[in-house]
N, C-alpha and C positions, 0 to 999 in steps of 0.2 A: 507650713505656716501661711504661705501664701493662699490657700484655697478655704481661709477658715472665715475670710467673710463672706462668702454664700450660706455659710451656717450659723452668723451670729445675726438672733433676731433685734432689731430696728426696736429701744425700749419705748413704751408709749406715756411714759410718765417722765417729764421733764423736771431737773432741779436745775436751779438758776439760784444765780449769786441774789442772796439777802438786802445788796442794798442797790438793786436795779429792778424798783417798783414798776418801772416800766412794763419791762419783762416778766415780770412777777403777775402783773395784770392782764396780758395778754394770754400766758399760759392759762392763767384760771377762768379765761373770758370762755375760751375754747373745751374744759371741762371740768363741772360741777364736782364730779368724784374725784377730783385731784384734790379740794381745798383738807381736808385733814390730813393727809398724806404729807403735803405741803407744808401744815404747821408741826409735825414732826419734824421733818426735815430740818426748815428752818432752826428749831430748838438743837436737834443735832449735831448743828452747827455751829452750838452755842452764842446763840445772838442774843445778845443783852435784852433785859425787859424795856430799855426803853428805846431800844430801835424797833422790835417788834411792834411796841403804841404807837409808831409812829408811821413810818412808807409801809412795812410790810404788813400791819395790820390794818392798817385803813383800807389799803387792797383786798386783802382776803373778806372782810366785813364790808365792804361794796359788791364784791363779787357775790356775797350770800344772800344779799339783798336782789342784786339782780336776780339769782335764779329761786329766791322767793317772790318777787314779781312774775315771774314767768310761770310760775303752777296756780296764779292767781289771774293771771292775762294771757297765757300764752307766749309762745313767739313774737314781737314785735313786727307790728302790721304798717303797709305803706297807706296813707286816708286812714278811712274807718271804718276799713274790714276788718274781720277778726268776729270774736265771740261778746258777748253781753260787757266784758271788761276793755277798755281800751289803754295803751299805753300814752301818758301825758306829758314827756318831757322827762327833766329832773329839776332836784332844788338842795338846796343845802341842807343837813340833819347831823341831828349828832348821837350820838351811841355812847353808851355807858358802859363800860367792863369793868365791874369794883367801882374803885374809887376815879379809875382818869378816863376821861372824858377825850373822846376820838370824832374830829369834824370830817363828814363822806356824804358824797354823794350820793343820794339815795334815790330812786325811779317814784315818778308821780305815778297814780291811775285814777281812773273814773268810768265809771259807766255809762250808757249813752244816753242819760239822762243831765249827764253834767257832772254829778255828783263824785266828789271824793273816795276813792277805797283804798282802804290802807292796806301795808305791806305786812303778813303776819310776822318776819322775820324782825322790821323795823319794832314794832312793838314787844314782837319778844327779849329782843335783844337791851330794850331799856328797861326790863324787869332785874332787879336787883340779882337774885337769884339764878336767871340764864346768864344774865350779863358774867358773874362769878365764875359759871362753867368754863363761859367760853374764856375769859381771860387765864382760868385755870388752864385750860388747856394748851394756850397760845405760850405762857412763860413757864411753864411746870415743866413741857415735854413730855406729859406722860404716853406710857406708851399705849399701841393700839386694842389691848385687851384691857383696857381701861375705859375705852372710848365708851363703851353703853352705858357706862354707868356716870361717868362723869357729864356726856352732853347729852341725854335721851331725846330731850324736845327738841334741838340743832338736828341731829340726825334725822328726824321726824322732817323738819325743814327744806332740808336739802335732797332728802332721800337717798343717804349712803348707809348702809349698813357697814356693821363692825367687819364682817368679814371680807365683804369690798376695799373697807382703807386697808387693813391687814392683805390683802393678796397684793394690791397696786403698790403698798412699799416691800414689800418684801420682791415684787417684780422689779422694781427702780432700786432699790438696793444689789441686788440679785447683779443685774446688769451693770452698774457701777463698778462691784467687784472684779466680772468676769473683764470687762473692761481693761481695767487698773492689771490683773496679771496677764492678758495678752497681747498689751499695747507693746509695737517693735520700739526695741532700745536701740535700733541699727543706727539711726543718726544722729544720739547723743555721744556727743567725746567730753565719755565723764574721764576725770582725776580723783576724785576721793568717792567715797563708796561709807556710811553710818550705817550702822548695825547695832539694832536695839531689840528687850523683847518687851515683852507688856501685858500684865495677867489681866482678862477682862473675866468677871462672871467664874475664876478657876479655868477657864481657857486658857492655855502661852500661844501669843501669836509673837512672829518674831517679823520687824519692819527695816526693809531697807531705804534708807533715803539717797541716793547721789548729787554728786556738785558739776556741771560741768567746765570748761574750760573758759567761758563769760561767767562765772559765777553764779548761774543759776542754779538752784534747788528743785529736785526732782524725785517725788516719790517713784521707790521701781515697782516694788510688790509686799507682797506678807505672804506669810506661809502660819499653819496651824498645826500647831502638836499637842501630843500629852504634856512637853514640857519642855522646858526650852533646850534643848539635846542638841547634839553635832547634827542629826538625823533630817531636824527640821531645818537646819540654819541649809545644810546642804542640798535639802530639798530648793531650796528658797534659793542658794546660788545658784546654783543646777538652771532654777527657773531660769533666770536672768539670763546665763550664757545664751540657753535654747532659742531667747527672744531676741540674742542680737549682741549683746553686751561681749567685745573680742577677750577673751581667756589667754590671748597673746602678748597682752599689756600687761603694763607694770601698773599700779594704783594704790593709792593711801585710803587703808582701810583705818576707819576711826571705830572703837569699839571700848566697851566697858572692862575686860577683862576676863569677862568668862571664858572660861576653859573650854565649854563648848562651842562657842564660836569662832575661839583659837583655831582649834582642832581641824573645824568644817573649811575654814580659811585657808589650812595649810592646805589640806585635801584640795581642794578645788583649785586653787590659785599656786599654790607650791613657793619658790622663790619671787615669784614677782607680786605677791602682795606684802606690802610696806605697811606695819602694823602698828599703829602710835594710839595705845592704852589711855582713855582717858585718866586724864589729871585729877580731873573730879573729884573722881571717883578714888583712886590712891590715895589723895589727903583724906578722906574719910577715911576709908578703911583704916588707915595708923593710925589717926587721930582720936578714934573713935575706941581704940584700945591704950590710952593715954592719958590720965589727969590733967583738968584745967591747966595747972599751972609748968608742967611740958609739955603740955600740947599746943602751945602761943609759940614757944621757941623752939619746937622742928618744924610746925609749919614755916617760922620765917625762914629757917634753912631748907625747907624745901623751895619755896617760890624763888628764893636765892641761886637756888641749883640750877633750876629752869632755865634762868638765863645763858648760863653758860654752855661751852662748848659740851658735847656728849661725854667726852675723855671727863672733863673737868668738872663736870656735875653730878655724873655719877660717882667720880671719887670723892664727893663732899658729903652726897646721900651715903656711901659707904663707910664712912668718917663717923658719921652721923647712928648710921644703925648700931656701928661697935658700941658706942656711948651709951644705947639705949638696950643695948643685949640680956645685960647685971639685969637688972630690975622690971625690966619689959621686953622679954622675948619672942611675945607676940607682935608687939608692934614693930620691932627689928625684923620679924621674918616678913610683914609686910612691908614693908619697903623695901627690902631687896627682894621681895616676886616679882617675875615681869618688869626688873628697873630700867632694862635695856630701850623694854619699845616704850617708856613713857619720854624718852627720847628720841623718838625719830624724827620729827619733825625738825627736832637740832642737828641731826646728822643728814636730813636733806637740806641745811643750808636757807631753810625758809626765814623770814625778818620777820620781828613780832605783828606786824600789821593783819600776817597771814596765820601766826601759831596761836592768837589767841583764840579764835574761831576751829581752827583744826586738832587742836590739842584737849577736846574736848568731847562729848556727845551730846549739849546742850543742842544742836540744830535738830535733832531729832525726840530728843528729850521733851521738847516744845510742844509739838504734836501729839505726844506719850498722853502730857499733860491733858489737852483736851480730849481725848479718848477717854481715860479716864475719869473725867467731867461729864463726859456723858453716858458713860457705862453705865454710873450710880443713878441715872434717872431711868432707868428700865429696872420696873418693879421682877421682874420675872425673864429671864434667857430658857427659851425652849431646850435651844442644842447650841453646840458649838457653832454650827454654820450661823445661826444669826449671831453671837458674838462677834464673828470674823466680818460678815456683813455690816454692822456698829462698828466696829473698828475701820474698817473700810471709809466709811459715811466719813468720820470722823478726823481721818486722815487726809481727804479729799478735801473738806473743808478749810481743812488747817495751810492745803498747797495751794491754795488760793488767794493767801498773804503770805507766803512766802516772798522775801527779798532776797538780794541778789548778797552775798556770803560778805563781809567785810573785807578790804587789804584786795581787791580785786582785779587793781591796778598792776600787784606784783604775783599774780597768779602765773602767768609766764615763768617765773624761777621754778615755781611745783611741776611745770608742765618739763619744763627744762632738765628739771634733775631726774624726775620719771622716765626721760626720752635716753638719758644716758645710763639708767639701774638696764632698762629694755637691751639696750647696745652692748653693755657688758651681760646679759643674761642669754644675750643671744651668742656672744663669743666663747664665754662657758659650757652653751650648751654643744656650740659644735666642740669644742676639743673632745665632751663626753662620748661624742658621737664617733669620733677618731679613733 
């Protein structure tokens, strides 16, 4: 692992965070062919239509202007060399997208007669009609096999072709990815470990997120399958050890309940993974095979259970199921599936400050969400690998506001109880050894 960056190439397409115009300005200052890539990106991101009218697009539509000035003047010249067009300064203008109206700085010129010449991009862009492309383009996110048709004359513009924006993100995504699954996990000290899948396009990718011991949130990787199987979840854990992640710890795995992830969990981790079933997800499933009017009153007996000791909540949930056996069979076998690990977090001793966040798969669920959101704006997925690439995008974005896990302060008791499952899994294992 150590010798693999002499072979990972240096990506030449930068993403930057959405709302550092700065930085946003400097990348596109340095190259023309970034800016549609860039307002992909951006959208990918899911940046609201009106942060885009605002920093990030006044950026990018200055930047088109400048390098419409420059197939019109040239390079900018020190005096009054240069060709028949000279560069003049700038001045204030304003540009039209639809209906809102975006104040930029746009580059003067003249001829060396004196005389005014305008910018063709500056006048195209307050034609009703281009102006609609380009805002279509900027808040729609469509994707790049859209681009000739939706901005023909901008392309013209700037001189990027469709197959230019489509290589240069498919290269900055590409690298992203490969990124995101080789980066060493050697010096994260995770305690909880989410495990999620998520169908994009009929693709299952399956995403891990971890938490570590300050509370950070940390995408680890994803992994692609036919479906979200033991197969891919163990691929995907597999990943993770190879990059660093110790397989000699104990860890609280937060998971929905599938069986295939069960499964790939036990395999890989054996006794030291600590497996607490999201809640969620349980109240659905029973409730969901339930009449309104019993389904108000086993939920309040489940969130009741919750509270309690493990001994004492499962024997209320078990109380509970008999009641429900007669008449609804289904929903009794669902509550006692898996009732054990919907308490773990009770039987590690954690306070609610800490099980309301752990007892759950909402942290990664969050993320699900925006993937999702932006799946549905790609008119057409080639193959799986760009799925997984979108998904990627989409994910990377989302751990960019990630905050730090609530109950933070008592994160220490998790780390504590972990440190003592390890001490007794380690005294186990040598007797077996004996």
């Amino acid at each position: 692992m150590k010798d693999r960056k002499t072979k990972t190439k240096k990506p030449t397409f930068n993403v930057v965070h959405r709302n550092d115009r700065a930085q946003i300005t400097r990348v596109l200052a340095g190259s023309g062919q970034a800016l549609l890539p860039m307002l992909e990106l951006i959208e990918s991101a899911q940046a609201s239509i009106d942060e885009l009218m605002h920093d990030s697009a006044v950026a990018l539509v200055e930047q088109l202007l400048v390098l419409s000035a420059q197939k019109v003047a040239g390079a900018k010249q020190r005096g009054r060399d240069g060709g028949p067009v000279l560069w003049h300064g700038a001045q204030r203008g304003v540009v039209t997208l639809a209906e809102r109206q975006l104040r930029v700085q746009r580059p003067r010129l003249r001829d060396k007669a004196g005389h005014e010449v305008s910018v063709p991009a500056y006048r195209q862009l307050n034609d009703a009609s281009i102006g609609k492309r380009v805002r279509d383009i900027m808040v729609a996110g469509v994707s790049t096999r859209r681009y000739a048709q939706v901005l023909p004359e901008a392309a013209g513009t700037v001189g990027v072709s469709k197959s230019a924006v489509s290589r240069r993100f498919i290269e900055a995504s590409a690298a992203q990815l490969a990124a995101l699954n080789e980066r060493s996990l050697e010096e994260l000290k995770l305690l909880v470990i989410y495990i999620d899948g998520i169908v994009v396009a009929g693709h299952h990718i399956v995403a891990a997120v971890g938490v570590d011991e300050l509370g950070d949130k940390h995408l680890l990787g994803l992994a692609l399958g036919a479906s979200e199987n033991a197969q891919v979840v163990k691929d995907l854990l597999r990943g993770l050890i190879e990059r660093g992640l110790d397989a000699s710890l104990s860890y609280l795995f937060v998971i929905d309940g599938g069986k295939a992830l069960r499964s790939a969990i036990d395999e890989m981790f054996g006794h030291r993974a600590h497996v607490q079933r999201c809640r969620t997800h349980k109240l659905r499933n029973v409730l969901d095979r339930l009449p309104k009017t019993e389904a108000a009153q086993t939920k309040a007996v489940m969130m009741a259970a919750y509270k309690l000791a493990p001994k004492d909540g499962m024997a209320r949930m078990n109380k509970q199921a008999q009641w429900l056996e007669r008449e609804h069979p289904d929903a009794a076998a669902s509550l006692r599936e898996g009732l054990q690990e919907t308490f773990t977090v009770n039987a590690l001793g954690l306070p609610p400050s800490l099980t309301r966040c752990l007892c759950t798969t909402n942290i990664i669920e969050n993320p699900n969400g925006i993937v999702r959101r932006t799946s549905r704006r790609v008119t057409r997925y080639q193959d799986a690998d760009m799925a997984l690439r979108w998904t990627a995008a989409g994910f990377l974005e989302a751990q960019k506001s990630f905050r730090k896990i609530q109950g933070i302060k008592d994160l220490w008791i998790l780390k504590a109880a972990l440190g003592r499952l390890d001490k007794q899994a380690h005294v186990d294992e040598a007797k077996l050894a004996a």
